[in-house]
Every structure is written in C-alpha cells, then in structure tokens.
PAZAPA-4460 file (N, C-alpha, C; in steps of 0.05 Angstrom, whole numbers, plus 32768, in hexadecimal, padded with zeros to 4 digits):
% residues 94
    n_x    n_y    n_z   ca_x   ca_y   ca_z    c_x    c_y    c_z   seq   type   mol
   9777   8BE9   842B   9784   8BD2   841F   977C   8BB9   842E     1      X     A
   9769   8BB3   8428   975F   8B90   8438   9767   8B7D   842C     2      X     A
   9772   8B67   842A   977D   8B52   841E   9763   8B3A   8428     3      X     A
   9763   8B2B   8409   9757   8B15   8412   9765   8AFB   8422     4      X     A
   9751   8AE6   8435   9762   8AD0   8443   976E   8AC3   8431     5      X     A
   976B   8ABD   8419   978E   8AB3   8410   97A6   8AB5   8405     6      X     A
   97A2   8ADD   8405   97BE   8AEF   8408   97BD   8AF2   8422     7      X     A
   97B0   8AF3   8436   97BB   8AEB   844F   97CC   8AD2   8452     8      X     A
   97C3   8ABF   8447   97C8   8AA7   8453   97E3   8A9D   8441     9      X     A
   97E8   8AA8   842A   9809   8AAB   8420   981D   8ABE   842D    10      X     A
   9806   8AD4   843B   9823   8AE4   843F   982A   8AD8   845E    11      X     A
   981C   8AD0   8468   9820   8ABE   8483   9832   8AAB   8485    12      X     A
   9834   8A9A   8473   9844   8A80   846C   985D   8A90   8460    13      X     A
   9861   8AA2   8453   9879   8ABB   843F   9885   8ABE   8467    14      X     A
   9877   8AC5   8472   9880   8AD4   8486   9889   8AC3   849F    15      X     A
   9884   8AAD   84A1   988C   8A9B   84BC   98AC   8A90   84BB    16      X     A
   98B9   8A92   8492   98D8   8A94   84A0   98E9   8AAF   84A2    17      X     A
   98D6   8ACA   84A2   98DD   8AE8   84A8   98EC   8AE4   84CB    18      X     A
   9903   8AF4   84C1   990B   8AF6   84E8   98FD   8B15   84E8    19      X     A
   98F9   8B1C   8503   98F0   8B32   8507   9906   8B47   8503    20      X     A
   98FB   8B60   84FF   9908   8B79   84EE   9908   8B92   84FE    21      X     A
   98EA   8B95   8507   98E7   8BAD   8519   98E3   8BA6   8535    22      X     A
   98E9   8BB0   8550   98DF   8BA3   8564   98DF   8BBF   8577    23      X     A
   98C0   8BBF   8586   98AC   8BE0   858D   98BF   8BD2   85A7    24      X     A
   98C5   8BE1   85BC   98D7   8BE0   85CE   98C5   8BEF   85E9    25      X     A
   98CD   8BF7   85FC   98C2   8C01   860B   98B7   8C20   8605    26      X     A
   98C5   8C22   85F6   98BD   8C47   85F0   98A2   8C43   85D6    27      X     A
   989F   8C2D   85D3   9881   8C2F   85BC   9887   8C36   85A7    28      X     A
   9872   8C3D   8597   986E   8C47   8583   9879   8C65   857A    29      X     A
   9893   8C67   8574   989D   8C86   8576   989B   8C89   8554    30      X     A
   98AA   8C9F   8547   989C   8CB4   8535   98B6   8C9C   8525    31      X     A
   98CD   8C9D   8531   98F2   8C8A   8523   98E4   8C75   8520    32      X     A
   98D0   8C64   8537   98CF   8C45   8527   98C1   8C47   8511    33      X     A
   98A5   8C5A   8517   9893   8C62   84F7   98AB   8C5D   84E1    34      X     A
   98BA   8C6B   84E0   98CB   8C6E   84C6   98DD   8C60   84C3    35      X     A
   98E9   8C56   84DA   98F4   8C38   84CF   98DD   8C1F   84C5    36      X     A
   98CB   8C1D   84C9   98BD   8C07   84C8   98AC   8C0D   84AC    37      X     A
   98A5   8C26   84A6   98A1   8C2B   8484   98B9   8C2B   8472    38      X     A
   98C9   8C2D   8481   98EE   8C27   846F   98E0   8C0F   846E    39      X     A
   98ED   8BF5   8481   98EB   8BD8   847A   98D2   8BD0   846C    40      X     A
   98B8   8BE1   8469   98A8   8BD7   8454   98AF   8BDD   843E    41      X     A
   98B6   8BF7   8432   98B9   8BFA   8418   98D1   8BE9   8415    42      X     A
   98E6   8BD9   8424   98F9   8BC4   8414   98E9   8BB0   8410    43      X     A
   98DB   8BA6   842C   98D4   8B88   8434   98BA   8B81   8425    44      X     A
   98A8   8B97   8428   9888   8B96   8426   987E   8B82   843C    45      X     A
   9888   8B6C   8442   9880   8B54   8459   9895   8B55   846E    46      X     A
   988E   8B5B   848A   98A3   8B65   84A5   9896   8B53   84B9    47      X     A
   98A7   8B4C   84C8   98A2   8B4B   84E5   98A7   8B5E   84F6    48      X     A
   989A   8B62   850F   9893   8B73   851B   9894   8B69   8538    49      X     A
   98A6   8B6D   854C   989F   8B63   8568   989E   8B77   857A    50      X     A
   9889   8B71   8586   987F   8B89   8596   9881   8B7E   85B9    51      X     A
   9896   8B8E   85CD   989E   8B81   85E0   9892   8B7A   85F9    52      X     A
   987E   8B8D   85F6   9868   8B98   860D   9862   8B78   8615    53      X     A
   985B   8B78   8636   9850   8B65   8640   9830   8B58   863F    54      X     A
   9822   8B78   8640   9809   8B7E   8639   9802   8B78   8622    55      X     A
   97E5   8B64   8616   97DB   8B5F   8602   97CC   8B78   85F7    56      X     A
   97BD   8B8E   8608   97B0   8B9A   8603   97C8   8BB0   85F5    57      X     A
   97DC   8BB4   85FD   97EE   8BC3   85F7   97FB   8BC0   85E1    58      X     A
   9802   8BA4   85D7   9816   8BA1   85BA   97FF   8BA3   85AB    59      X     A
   97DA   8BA0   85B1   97D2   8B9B   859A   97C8   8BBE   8589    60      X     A
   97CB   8BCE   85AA   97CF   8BEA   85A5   97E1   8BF4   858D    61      X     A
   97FF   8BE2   8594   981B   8BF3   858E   9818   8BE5   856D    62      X     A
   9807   8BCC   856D   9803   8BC6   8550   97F3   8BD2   8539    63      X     A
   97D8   8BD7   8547   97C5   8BE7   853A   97CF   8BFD   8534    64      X     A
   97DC   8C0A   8549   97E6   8C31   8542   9800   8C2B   852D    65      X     A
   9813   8C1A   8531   9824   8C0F   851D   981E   8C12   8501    66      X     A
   9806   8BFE   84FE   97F2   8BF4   84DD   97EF   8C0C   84D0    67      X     A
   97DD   8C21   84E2   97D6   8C2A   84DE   97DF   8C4C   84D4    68      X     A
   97FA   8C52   84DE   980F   8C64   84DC   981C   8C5A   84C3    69      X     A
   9820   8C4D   84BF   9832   8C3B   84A0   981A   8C3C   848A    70      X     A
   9809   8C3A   8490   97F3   8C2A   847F   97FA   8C09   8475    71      X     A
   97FF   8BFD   848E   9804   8BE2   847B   97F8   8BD3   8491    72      X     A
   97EF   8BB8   848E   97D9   8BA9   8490   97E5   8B8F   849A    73      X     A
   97DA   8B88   84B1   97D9   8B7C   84D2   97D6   8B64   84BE    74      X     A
   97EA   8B4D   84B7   97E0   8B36   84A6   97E2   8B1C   84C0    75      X     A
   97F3   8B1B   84D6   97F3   8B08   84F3   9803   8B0E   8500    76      X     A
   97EF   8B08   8518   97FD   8B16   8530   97FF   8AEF   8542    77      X     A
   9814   8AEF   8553   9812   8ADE   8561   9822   8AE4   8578    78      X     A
   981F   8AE4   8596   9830   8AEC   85A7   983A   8B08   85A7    79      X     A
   9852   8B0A   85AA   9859   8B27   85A3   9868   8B2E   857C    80      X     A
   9865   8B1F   857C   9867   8B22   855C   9851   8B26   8547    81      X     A
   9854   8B33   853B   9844   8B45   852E   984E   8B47   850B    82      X     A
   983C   8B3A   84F6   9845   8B3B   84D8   9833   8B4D   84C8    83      X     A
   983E   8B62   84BB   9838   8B70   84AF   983C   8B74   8492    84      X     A
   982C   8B84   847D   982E   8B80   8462   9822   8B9C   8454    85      X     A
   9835   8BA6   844A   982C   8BBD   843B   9837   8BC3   8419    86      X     A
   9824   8BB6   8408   9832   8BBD   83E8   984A   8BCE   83E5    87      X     A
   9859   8BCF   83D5   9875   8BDE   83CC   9861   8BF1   83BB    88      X     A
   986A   8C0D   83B9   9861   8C1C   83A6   986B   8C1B   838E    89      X     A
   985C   8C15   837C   9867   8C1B   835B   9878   8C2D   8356    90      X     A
   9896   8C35   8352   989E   8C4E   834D   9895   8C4D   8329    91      X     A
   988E   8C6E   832C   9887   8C6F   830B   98A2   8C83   82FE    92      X     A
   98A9   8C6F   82EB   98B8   8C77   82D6   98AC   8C84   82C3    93      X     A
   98BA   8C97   82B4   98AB   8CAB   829C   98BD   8CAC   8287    94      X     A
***
C-alpha cells in the first residue's frame, strides 16, 4: 500500500491536531501493543504513535517493526512521534 505525496501530504495536515494514542514504552514492541494499535487503526485508520526510546536508531526500529506487523504505513515521523495510516476494511454485507 504506497500512497502518493499528496495523500501523504493530507493525511499529515488530518494528523498534526491527532493527540497521540499508542505510546511503545520501554518494553518495545510486544505482541498487546501489536493488537492494541491494529484496534486503534481499524477505528482511527490515522494514529499517532510515540515511541519513548532515547535512541534514534531504536524508535526508527520500534517504527518499522510496528508498520510493518499492522500493515499500515509510516505517513511522518518527527522526534519521537510517529503518524501512521492504514485503510479501514470494507466489511462486506450480503
């Protein structure tokens, strides 16, 4: 799911009056935040994300393995905050 720069660049501006929702704590990336943080997508689809670590090399770890466990897609990162975006699934009615 790649988005072009100017669904980036709405969901960026959508997302700068978002307060943050999930926040990776010292224990990282555990299996509970996975599933809370695909909870808050299928409500939100657009989340903030603060990741506490001191280390840059580290939150951009706990972001990538994050993205990437959800399937939803790294839209800006700044500091330790981190915005994320993953479509709502269609439920199909019959």
């Amino acid at each position: 799911m790649s988005l072009d720069n100017n669904k980036k660049r709405e969901l960026k501006a959508q997302a700068h009056h978002l307060k943050v929702i999930i926040q990776v704590g010292q224990h990282g990336v555990s299996e509970s935040l996975i599933a809370e943080t695909n909870n808050a997508l299928n409500i939100h689809e657009l989340i903030k994300v603060q990741i506490q670590s001191d280390d840059r090399d580290e939150r951009a770890k706990a972001a990538a393995l994050l993205g990437q466990q959800t399937q939803a897609e790294l839209i800006h990162k700044i500091g330790k905050t981190f915005v994320f975006y993953r479509k709502k699934k269609e439920d199909k009615q019959t």
